[in-house]
N, C-alpha and C positions, 0 to 999 in steps of 0.2 A: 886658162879660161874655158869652162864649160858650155857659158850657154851666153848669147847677144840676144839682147831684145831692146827692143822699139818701144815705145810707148809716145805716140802724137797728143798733144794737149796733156801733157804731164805738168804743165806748174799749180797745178789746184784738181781742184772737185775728184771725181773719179780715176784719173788720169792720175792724179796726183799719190793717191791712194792705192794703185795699181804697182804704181813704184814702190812702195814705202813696204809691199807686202813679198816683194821680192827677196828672199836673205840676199844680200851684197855678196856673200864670198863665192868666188870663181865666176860671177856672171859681172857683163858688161854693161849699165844701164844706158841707155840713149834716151831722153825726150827730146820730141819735136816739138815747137810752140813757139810764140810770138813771145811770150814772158819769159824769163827765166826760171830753172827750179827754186824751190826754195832753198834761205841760205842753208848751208851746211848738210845740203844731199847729199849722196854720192853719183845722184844722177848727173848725165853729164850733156850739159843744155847743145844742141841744135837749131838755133834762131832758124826759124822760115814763118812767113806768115803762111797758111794752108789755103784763103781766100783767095788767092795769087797766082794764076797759071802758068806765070814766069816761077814762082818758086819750087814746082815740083821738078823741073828738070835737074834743079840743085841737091834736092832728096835724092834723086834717084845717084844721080855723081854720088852722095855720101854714102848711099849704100852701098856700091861697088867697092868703096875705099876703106867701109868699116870692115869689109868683109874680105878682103884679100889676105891672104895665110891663113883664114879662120880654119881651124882644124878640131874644132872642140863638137859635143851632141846635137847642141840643141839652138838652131835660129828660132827666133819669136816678134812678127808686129802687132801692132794692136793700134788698130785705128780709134782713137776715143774722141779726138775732135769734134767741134760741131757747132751748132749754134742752135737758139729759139728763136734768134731777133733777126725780122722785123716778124711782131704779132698784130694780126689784125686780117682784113677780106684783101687780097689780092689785088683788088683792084684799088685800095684805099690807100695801101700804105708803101714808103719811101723804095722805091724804082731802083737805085743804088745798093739801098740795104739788101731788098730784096736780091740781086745780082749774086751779091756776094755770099748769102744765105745758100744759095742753091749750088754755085761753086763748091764752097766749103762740104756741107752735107751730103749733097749727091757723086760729083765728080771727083772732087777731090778722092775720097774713099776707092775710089774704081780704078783711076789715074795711078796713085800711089802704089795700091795693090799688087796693080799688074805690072809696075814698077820691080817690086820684092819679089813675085814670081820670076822677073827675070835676074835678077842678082844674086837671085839664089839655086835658078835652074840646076848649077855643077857641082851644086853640098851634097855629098851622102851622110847626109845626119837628120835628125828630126826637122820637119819645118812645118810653123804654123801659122797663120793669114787669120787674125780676128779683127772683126769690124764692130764695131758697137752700135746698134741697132735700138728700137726701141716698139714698145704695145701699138704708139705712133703708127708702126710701116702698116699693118692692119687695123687700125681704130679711126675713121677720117673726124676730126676736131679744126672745124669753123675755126680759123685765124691761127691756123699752122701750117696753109702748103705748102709754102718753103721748107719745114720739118718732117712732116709727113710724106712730103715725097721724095724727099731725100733718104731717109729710113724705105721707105717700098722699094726704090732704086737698090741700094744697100743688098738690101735681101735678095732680090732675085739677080743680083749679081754675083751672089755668094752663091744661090743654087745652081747657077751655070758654071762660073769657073769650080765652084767643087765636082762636076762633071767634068771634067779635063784631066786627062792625064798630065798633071804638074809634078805632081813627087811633093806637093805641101798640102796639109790639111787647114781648110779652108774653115771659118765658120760664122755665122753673124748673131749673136748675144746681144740679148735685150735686159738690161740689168734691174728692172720695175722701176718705179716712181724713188729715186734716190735725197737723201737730203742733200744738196748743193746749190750754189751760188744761180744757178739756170732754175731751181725748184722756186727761191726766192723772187727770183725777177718776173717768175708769170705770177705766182700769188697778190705782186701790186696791180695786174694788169684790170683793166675796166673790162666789164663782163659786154662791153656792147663791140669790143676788140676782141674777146677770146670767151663767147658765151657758157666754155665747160669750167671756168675759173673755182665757182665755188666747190665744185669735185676735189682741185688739188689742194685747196685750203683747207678742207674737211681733211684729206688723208694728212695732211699736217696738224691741225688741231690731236685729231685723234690718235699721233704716234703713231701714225704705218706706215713712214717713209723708211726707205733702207739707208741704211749708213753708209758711206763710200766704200768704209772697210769689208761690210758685209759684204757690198758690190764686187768687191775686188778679190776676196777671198773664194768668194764662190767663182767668178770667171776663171781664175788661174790655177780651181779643183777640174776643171774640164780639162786641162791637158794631160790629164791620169784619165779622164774616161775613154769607153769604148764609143766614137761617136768618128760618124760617116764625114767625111768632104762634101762639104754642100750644106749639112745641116740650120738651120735658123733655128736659135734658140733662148726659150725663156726663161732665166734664172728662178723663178718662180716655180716653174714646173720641175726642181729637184729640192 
C-alpha cells in the first residue's frame, strides 16, 4: 500500500466524488461520515457523527490504528464535511441546529486536524492536511454565520498551522459554487432567510455550477503543485 487517505463526509456530494477520483490500486480509502459509502465502493466506511465532540476522540484512536506499520509515501486527509443548515439571521433561527452547525464547520476541522498532525508527527513520507473551505470564509452572506464563520475559522487556521514546523503540508481549497445536494437545499430557501438566494439560482439556471468530479479532480491536481503550507486556496483561480 502506497498511499492512506482520509476523506470526512465521503458518502455523497463532493466527498463522494473525491473518493471515486482516487485509482483504488495500492491506496487505502477511508471515509468518515454519519452515512455509509455507497454500495459497492471500495471506500471503507468510518461511522462518526463529526457534529459530536464525544466522536472526535474516536477519529483520532482510528487514526493511530490506521496508521501503525504504515510504511508506504504518501498520508492524505481531507476534511470535506460540513453543513449549510440552519439558514436564516442568527438570531431567528433553531439554537440546537445552530450549535451543531458551528461544531461541525468551525471546530470540528481544527480539532480533527491537529488530531492527524499528531498521528502522523513520526511518517517520513509525504503528508497532507486539506480542509475544504469556501468564497463563504471571505464573502459575508445574510443567513449563513454558522457557514461563513466556520469557513473564516477554517482559513486562518490553515494559515497558522501551515506556519509550524509539522513535516505536513497544510492547505484550505475552496472548490466554487459546486452542483450538490447543499446547492439544492439553499435554492428552496426563502429569500427573506437567505436574501443572496436568487444569485445561486441564476448560477444554476445558467449552467455555472461545477460538477463534483471537476471539484475533485482539480483538488487532488494540487498535490503535484508547487504550493506553500498555509496556503488558502481557490480552485477557480487555476
Amino acid at each position: 500500500m502506497k498511499s492512506l487517505v482520509w476523506i470526512s463526509g465521503a458518502s455523497a456530494g463532493i466527498g463522494a466524488a473525491l473518493a471515486a477520483a482516487i485509482p483504488a490500486e495500492d491506496t487505502r480509502i477511508i471515509g468518515i461520515s454519519r452515512r455509509p459509502t455507497p454500495a459497492g465502493s471500495s471506500v471503507e466506511h468510518f461511522a462518526a457523527d463529526l457534529a459530536d465532540p464525544a466522536e472526535w476522540a474516536r477519529v483520532e484512536r482510528h487514526f493511530g490504528e490506521a496508521l501503525a506499520g504504515f510504511a508506504g509515501e504518501r498520508v492524505v486527509f481531507v476534511h470535506n464535511a460540513g453543513t449549510i443548515v440552519p439558514i436564516g439571521p442568527a438570531d431567528q433561527v433553531d439554537s440546537a441546529e445552530y450549535a451543531r452547525a458551528i461544531l461541525l464547520n468551525s471546530a470540528a476541522p481544527q480539532v480533527l486536524g491537529a488530531a492527524f498532525l499528531r498521528a502522523t508527527a513520526g511518517l517520513d513520507c509525504e503528508k497532507h492536511l486539506i480542509l475544504l473551505s469556501s468564497g463563504a470564509a471571505k464573502n459575508p452572506y445574510p443567513g449563513w454565520s454558522a457557514y461563513n464563520g466556520g469557513k473564516a475559522a477554517v482559513e486562518q487556521w490553515v494559515r497558522t498551522v501551515g506556519a509550524e514546523p509539522n513535516g505536513c503540508r497544510v492547505l484550505s481549497v475552496a472548490p466554487g459554487v459546486v452542483d450538490t445536494a447543499m446547492q439544492a437545499e439553499i435554492r428552496k430557501v426563502d429569500e427573506r432567510a437567505f436574501p443572496a438566494v436568487e444569485r445561486f439560482r441564476d448560477l444554476d439556471r445558467s449552467g455555472r455550477l461545477v460538477s463534483p468530479g471537476q471539484a475533485a479532480r482539480g483538488l487532488w491536481s494540487l498535490l503535484d503543485r508547487d504550493l506553500d503550507s498555509g496556503s488558502t486556496i481557490d480552485l477557480r483561480d487555476f
